[in-house]
N, C-alpha and C positions, 0 to 999 in steps of 0.2 A: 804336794807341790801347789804353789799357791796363783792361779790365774790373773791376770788382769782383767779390768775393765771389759775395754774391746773384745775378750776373750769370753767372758762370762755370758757378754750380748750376742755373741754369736751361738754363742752353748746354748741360748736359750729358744733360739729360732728350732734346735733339733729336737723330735721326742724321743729319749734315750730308750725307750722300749718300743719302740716302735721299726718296723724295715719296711722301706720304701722300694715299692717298684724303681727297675735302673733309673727310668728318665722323671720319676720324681728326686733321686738321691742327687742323680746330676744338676737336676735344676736350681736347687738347696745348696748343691755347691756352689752355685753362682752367686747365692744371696751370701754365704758363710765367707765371704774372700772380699776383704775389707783392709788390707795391710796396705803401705806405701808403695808395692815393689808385688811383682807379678806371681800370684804363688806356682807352684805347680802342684797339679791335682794328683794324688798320691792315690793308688788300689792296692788292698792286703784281701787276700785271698787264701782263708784258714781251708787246707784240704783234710780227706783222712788215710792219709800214705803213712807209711813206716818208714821214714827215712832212712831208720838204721838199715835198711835192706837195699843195694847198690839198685834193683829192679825197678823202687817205688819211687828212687829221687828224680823229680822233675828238673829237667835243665833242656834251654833250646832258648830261637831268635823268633823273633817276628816283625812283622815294618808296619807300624802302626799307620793306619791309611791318613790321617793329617798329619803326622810326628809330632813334634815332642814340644814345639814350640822357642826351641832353644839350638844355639850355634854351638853341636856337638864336637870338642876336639878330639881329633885322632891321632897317637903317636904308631908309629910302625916302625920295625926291627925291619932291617933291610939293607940288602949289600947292590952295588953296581946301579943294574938295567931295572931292579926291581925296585932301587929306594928311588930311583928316578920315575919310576911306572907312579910310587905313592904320591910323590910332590905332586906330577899333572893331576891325578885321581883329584889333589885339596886334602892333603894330609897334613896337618899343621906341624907336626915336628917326627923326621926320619933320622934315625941314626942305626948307630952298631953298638961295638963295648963303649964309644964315648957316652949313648942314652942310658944304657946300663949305669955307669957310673955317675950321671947325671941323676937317675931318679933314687938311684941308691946314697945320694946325698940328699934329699927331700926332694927333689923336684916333685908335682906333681896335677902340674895345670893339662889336665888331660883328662876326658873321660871315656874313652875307648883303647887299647893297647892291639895291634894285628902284630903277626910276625911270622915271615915262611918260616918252612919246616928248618932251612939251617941255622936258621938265627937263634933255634930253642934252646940248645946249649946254655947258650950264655942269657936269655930271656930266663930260665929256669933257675937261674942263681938269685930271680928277684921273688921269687914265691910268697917270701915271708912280708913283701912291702905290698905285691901288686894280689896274691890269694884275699887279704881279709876286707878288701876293698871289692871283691869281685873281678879284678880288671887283668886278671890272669890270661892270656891267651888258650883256647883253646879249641882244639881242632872238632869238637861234637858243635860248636855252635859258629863258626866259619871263622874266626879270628886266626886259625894259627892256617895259611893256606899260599899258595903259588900266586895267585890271583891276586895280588893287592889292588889292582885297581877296582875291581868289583866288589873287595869288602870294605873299601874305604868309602867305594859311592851309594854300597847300601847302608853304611854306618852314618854318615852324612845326613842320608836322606832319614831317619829317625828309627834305622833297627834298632828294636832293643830288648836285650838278653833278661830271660827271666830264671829262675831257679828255686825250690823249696829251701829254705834254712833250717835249721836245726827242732826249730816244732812245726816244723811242715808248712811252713805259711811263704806264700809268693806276694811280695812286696814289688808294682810295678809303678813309675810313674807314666801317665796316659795325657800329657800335655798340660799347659797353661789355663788359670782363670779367666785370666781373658779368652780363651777360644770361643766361638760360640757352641751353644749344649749340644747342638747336633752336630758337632766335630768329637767333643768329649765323649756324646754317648756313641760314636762310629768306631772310636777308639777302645771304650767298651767294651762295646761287644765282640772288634778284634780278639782281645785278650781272651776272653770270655770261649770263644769259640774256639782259641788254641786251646786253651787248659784245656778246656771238656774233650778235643781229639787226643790231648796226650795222657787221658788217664790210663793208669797202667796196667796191664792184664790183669797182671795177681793183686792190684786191690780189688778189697770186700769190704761189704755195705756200703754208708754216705761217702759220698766222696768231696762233696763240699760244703764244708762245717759251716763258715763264716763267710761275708762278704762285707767289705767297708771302703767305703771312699772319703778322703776328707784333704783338703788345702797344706799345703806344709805349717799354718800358723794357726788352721783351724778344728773345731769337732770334728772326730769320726760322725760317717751317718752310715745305718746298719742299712744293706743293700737286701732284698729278697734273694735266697738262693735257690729257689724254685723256677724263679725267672732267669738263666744263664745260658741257653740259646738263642739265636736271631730272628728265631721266631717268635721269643717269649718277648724279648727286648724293643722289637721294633711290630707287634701284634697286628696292627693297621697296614704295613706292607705285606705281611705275608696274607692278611684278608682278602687284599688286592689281589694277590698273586693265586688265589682259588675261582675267582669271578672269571 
């Protein structure tokens, strides 16, 4: 595939053999984010899980400490006291079988889906539109739950769901080029410190292959994966924090 200009210039700012400490790679993302329109800063995170094994698959939420930089919409499945619980929460669009038959015609201006436990039924007839999109409700990472108002105001406020894919790799976005880097790298090392608590008992050996950050329009930049605690990431606080 054949790059552009713009792209090429950017490509050349990286050393392709080269891995950067976090807060050089973040920083590098600042210079590499050069489009018209705000990119968002993209992390893949190659681990060494077997996914074919239900044990090794990584799936859970986290609330990144500055979010995500973006006005996340929420749809929620929801009958009564509870689709009215969603609205106050700032749910952007509450229905029943009319959302249903709504998104099952295209709709699809939403990037979070909640829905209580009774509304699954008929939520479960969308598998095949809302599974390959990720946006399945589910009860291990608090979308499918009683509580609507708490998962719409931590969906709101920028949780967001992470998962291994099929070669084991965790694709998360960690906020905007425009953030400043020590928002980006705060957001970092969030992740960073989920993954490393959720590795799973019965993996053996490495357990994180790859580390890459890069702009939705821009290079990958290869991250150290040696450096993937808060310790390693932010070195000069935890200095502090021995004195």
């Amino acid at each position: 595939m054949a790059h552009g200009k713009r792209y090429r210039q950017q490509h050349g700012k990286v050393q392709r053999d080269h891995v950067y400490p976090p807060a050089e790679a973040i920083g590098l993302i600042k210079e590499t984010a050069s489009t018209g329109f705000d990119e968002t800063v993209e992390l893949h995170i190659r681990l060494g899980v077997n996914v074919r094994h239900a044990e090794e698959q990584l799936r859970g939420t986290l609330a990144l400490p500055h979010g995500l930089g973006k006005d996340v919409r929420v749809a929620v499945f929801a009958q009564g006291d509870k689709a009215r619980d969603a609205e106050s929460a700032g749910a952007d669009i509450v229905g029943a079988d009319d959302l249903a038959t709504k998104i099952e015609e295209g709709f699809d201006e939403f990037d979070v889906v909640i829905a209580t436990p009774d509304m699954m039924p008929t939520v479960g007839k969308l598998g095949r539109v809302l599974g390959p999109s990720g946006k399945m409700p589910n009860p291990k990472v608090g979308t499918v739950t009683d509580d609507v108002t708490k998962a719409v105001s931590e969906s709101k406020a920028g949780k967001v769901e992470y998962r291994t894919d099929r070669q084991a790799i965790v694709h998360l976005a960690i906020g905007k080029a425009s953030f400043d880097a020590d928002k980006l790298l705060d957001n970092y090392a969030a992740v960073m410190e989920e993954i490393t608590k959720a590795k799973p008992a019965s993996t053996k050996g490495r357990y994180i292959f790859s580390i890459s950050v890069s702009t939705t329009m821009g290079p990958g930049i290869s991250v150290d994966t040696s450096k993937a605690t808060v310790e390693d990431i932010f070195p000069e606080s935890a200095a502090e924090a021995t004195v």
